[in-house]
C-alpha positions in Angstrom: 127.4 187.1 55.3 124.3 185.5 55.4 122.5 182.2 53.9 118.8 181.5 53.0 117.9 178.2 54.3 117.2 176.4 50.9 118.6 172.9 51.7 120.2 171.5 49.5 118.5 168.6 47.3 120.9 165.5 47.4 120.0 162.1 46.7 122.0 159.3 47.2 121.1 155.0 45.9 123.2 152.3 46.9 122.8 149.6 43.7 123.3 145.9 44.7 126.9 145.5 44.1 128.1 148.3 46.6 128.3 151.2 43.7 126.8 154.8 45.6 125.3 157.2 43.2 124.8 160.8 44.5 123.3 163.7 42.7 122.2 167.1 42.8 120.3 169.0 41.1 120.8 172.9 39.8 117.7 173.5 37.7 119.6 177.0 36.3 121.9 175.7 34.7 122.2 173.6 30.9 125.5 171.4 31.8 125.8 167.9 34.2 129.2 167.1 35.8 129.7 163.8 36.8 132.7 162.0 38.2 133.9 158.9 38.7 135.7 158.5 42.1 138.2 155.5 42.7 139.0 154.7 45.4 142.9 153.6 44.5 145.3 156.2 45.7 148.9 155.9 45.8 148.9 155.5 49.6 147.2 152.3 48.8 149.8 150.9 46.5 152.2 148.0 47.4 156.1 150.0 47.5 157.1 147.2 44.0 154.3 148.9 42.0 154.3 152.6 43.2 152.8 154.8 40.4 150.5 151.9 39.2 147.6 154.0 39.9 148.3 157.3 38.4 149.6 154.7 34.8 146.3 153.1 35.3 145.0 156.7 35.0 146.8 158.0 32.0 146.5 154.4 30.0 142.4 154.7 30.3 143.0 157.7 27.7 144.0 155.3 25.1 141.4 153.5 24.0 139.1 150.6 24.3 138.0 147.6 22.6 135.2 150.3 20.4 137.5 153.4 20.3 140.9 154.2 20.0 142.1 157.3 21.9 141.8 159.4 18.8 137.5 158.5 18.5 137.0 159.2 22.3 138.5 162.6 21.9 136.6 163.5 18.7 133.7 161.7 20.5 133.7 164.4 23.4 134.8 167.4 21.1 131.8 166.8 18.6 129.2 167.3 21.6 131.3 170.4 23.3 132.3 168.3 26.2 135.2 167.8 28.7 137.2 165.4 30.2 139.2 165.5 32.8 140.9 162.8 35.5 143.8 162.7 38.6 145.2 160.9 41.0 146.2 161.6 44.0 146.7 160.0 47.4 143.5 158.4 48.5 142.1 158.3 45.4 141.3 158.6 41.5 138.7 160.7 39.9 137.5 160.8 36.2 135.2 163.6 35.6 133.3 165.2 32.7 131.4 168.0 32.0 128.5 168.3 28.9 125.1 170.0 27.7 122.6 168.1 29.9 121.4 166.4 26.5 124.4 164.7 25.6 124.5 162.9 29.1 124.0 159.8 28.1 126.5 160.2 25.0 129.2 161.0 27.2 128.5 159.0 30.4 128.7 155.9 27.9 132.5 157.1 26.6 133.7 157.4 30.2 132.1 154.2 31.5 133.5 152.7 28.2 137.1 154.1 29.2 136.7 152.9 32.7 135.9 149.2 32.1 137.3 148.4 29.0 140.7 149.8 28.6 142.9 148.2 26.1 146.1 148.3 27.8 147.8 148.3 24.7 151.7 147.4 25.2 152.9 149.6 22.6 150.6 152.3 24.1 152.3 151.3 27.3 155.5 151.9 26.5 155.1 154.5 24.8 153.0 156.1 27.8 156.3 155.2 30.1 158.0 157.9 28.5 155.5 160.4 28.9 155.1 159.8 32.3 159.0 159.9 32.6 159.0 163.3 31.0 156.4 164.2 33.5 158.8 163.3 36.3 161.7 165.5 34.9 159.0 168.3 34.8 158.4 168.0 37.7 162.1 167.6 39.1 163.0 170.9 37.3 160.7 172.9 39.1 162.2 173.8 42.6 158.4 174.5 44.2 157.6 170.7 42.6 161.1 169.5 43.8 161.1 171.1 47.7 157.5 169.7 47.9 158.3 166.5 46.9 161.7 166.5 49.6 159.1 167.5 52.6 156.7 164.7 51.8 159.0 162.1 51.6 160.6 162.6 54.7 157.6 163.8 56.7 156.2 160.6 55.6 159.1 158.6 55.6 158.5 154.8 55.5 155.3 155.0 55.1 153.4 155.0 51.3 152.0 158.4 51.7 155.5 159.6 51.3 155.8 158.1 48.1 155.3 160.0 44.6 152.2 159.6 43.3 153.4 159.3 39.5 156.3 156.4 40.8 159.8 156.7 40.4 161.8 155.0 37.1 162.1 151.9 38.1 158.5 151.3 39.4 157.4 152.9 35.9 159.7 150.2 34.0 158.2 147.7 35.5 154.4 147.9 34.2 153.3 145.1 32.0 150.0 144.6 30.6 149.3 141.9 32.5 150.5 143.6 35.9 148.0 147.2 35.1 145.2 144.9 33.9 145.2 142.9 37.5 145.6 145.9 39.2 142.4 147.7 37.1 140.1 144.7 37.5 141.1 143.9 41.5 140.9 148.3 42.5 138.5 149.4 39.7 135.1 147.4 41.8 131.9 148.7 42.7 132.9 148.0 46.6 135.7 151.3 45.3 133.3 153.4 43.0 131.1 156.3 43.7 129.6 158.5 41.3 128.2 162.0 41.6 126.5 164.1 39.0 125.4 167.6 39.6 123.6 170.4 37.6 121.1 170.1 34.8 119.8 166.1 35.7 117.2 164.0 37.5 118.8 161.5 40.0 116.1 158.7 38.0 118.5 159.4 34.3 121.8 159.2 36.4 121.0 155.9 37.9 119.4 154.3 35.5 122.7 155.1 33.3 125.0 153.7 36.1 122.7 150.8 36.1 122.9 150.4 32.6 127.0 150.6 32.5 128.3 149.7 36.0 124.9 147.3 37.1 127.1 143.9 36.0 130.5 145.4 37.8 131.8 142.9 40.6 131.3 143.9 44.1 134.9 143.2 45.3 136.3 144.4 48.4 136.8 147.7 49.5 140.1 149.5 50.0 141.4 147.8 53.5 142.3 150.6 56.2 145.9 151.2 56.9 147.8 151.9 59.9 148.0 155.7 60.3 151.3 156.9 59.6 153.9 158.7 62.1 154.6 162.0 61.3 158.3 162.6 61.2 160.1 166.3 61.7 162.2 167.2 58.1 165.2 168.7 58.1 166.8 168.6 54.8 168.7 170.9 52.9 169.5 169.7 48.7 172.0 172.1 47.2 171.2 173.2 43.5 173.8 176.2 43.1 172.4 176.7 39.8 168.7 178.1 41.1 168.9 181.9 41.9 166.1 181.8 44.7 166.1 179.1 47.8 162.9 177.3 47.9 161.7 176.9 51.7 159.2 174.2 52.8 158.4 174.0 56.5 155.3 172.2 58.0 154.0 170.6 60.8 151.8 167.9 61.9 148.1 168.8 61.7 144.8 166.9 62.4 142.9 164.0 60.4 139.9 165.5 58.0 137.3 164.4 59.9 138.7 165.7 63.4 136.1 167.8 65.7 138.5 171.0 65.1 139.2 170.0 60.8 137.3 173.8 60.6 139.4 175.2 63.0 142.9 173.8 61.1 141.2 175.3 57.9 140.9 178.6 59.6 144.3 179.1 61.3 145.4 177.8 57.3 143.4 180.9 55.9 144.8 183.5 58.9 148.4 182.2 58.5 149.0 182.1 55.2 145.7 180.9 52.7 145.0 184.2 52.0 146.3 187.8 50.6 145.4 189.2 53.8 147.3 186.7 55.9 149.6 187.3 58.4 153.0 185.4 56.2 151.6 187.3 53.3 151.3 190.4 54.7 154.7 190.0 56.9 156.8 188.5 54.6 155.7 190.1 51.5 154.0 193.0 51.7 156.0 194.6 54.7 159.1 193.2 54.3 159.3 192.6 50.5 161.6 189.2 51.0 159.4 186.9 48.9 156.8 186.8 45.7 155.8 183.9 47.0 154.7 182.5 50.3 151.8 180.8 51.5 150.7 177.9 53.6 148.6 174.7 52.6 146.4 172.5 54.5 146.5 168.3 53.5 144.2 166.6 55.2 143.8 162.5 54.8 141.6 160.2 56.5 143.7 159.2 59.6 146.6 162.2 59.4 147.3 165.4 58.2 149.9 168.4 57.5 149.7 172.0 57.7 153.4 173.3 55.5 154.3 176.9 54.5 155.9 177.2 51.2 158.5 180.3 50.1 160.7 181.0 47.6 163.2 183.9 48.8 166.8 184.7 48.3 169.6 182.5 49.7 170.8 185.7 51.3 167.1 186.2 53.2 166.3 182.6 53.4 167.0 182.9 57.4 165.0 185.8 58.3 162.0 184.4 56.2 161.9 181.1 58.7 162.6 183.2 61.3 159.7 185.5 60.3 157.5 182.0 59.9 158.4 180.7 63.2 157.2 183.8 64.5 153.8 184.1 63.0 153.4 180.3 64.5 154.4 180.8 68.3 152.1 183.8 68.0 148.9 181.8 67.0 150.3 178.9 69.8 150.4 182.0 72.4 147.8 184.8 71.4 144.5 184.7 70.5 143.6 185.5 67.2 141.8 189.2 67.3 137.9 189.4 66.5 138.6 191.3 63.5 140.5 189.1 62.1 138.4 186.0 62.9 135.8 187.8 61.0 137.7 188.3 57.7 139.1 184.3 57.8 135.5 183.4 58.4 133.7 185.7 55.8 136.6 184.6 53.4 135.8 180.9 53.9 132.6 181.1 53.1 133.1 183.3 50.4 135.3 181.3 48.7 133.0 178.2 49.4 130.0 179.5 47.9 131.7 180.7 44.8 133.0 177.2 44.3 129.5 176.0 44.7 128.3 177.9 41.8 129.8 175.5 39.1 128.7 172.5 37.9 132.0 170.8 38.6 132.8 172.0 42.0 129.2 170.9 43.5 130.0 167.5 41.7 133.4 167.1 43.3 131.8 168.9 46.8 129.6 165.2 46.9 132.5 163.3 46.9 134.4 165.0 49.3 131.8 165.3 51.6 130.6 161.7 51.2 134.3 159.9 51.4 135.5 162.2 54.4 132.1 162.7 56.3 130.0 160.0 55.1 127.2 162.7 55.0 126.0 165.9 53.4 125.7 169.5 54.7 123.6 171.8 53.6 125.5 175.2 52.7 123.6 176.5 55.9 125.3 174.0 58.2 128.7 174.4 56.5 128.7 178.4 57.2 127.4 177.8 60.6 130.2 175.3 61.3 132.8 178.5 59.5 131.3 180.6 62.4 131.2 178.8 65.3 135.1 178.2 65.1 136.5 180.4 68.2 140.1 181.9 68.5 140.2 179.1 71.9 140.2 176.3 69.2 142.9 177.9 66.8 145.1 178.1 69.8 144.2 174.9 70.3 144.9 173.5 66.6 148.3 175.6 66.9 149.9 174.2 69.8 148.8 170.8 68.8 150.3 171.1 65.6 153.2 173.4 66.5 155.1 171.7 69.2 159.0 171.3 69.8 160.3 168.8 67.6 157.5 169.0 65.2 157.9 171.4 63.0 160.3 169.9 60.0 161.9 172.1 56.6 163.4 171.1 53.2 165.0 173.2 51.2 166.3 173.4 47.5 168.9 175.8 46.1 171.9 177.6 47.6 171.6 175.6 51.3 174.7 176.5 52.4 173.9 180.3 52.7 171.0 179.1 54.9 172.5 179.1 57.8 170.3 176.9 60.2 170.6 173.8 62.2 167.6 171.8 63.0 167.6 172.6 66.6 166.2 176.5 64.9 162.9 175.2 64.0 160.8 176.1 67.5 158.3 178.7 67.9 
């Protein structure tokens, strides 16, 4: 695959109070994204108020001193626009997506939402309740459930391994006077960037952030935590009622902006990130033991973790990690062939550049690439990066990541038919 050499047009202003505004440009289209990027994870979040910022999230929804929930959403539907937030570990992003001539419409009803929440408490309890629902979802689906068992115990101790959403009696505890703290002491300019790509001119974006985020205080940034020690999983939760056994296995893996973060991406896309992957094509397509099975690659600013995920039958549920363990002593001990460097590599970029065709996704590419690298590359320097990756440096990234003692599993269902002891889990 090959690139033109078109850099790409990004501009970036610092306003007095700390706020960074980024934008880009894409004269062929008619929409802006923008988004709104906190940053007030759960990782950040004292263990007595865990869930505080994903609450936060949800109560911004329900109005402000000038509209109640139901005028922002007619607000947005009456100009064709959409709204959209999440949060997630290191932070919290609000984003929306309009005709480039309702911009300033719509920038004004998220910047609206994102200083001047009511915080209602009959909105807040009734919110509770929605967000308890959410964690019974959750709990009821075993993928959701044998996630959530890996993380805790990878991270164990530490506040990455909490839920993002809290747990019941964190969620109990919110008062109006405890989210409202919280907002105005996370919710600074030292925390906020904002990026806007598509149909815009970086002059109309900052003069609008000016206008609605000029008088914001400064505060202090997010402090740095200690980096957390990765710890090996092994537990099994019996649920005799599920009729597959939900696997999760997963290993340490580098930090996001480790010299070898491309290489880790790689190994993710040959092992099991794509249809063509060796767990995929193994597992799957050979020996027909799963629908399901793939790996995923979570990368954080000072740690990181590569896990496979599978959903078998209790009765094959052994021969599937055996099968995994497999594929990962053979990328610790052979070099990945040419060939299929080549097809992770053309896939990567593949896959990148489609992303980069939306409005959204180039937004949400600035914020990533600002927060993690605290720089921009051009699409040019990204695909050369893709390329210069060598099958060396996935051996490399495997044996890092896959050593004795490392490699951890949860799993949900019909454990007992498992049949393995934690001294199994070496490749």
């Amino acid at each position: 695959m090959t690139l033109d050499g078109t850099e790409r047009d990004v501009r970036m202003t610092v306003l007095p109070n700390g706020i960074r505004v980024i934008t880009e440009p894409m004269p062929a289209v008619r929409s802006v994204a923008v988004g709104f990027w906190i940053e007030a994870g759960s990782r950040y979040e004292p263990a007595a108020v865990n869930g505080v910022s994903h609450f936060i999230e949800h109560m911004l929804f329900k109005g402000t001193p000038s509209r109640s929930a139901e005028q922002i959403a007619r607000e947005m539907d009456a100009i064709g626009g959409n709204l959209d937030a999440f949060t997630d570990r290191e932070m919290s992003g609000y984003t929306m997506k309009v005709l480039d001539e309702h911009l300033g419409l719509a920038f004004g009803i998220l910047a609206d939402m994102l200083r001047h929440p009511r915080f209602d408490p009959a909105e807040i309890e009734k919110e509770k309740g929605v967000i308890l629902e959410e964690l019974k979802m959750e709990n009821d689906d075993p993928e959701s459930a044998v996630h959530d068992l890996f993380v805790h115990n990878f991270w164990k101790g530490h506040p990455l391994g909490r839920p993002i959403a809290g747990t019941k009696r964190t969620i109990a505890s919110f008062s109006e006077a405890g989210l409202r703290s919280y907002h105005e002491s996370h919710y600074t300019a030292a925390n906020l960037t904002v990026t806007a790509a598509g149909s815009l001119r970086h002059a109309e974006v900052l003069s609008l952030v000016e206008s609605h985020f000029g008088s914001l205080p400064a505060g202090e940034a997010m402090p740095r935590q200690r980096a957390p020690e990765c710890r090996p999983v092994f537990k099994l939760k019996s649920r005799r009622s599920l009729q597959q056994l939900q696997l999760c296995a997963g290993a340490p893996a580098v930090e996001a902006a480790h010299p070898l973060h491309f290489a880790c991406y790689t190994l993710n896309v040959i092992l099991g990130g794509s249809m063509s992957s060796r767990l995929f094509q193994s597992i799957r397509e050979r020996q027909g033991l799963a629908y399901a099975i793939f790996s995923e690659l979570n990368l954080y600013r000072d740690t990181g973790c590569l896990a496979v995920y599978a959903g078998t039958s209790p009765e094959t549920g052994r021969r599937v990690l055996e099968l995994t363990l497999a594929e990962l002593g053979r990328l610790k001990n052979e070099p990945v062939p040419e060939e299929e460097m080549h097809r992770a590599r053309e896939h990567m970029k593949g896959s990148l550049l489609l992303s980069l065709e939306s409005t959204g996704s180039r937004m949400s590419n600035l914020a990533r690439q600002w927060l993690t690298y605290g720089r921009f590359y051009s699409l040019d320097e990204l695909a050369a990066a893709i390329d210069a990756v060598t099958a060396g440096e996935i051996q490399e990234v495997a044996r890092r990541c896959f050593q004795p003692g490392k490699i951890g599993l949860a799993a949900v269902g019909r454990t007992e038919d498992l049949g393995v002891a934690e001294g199994d889990l070496i490749c």
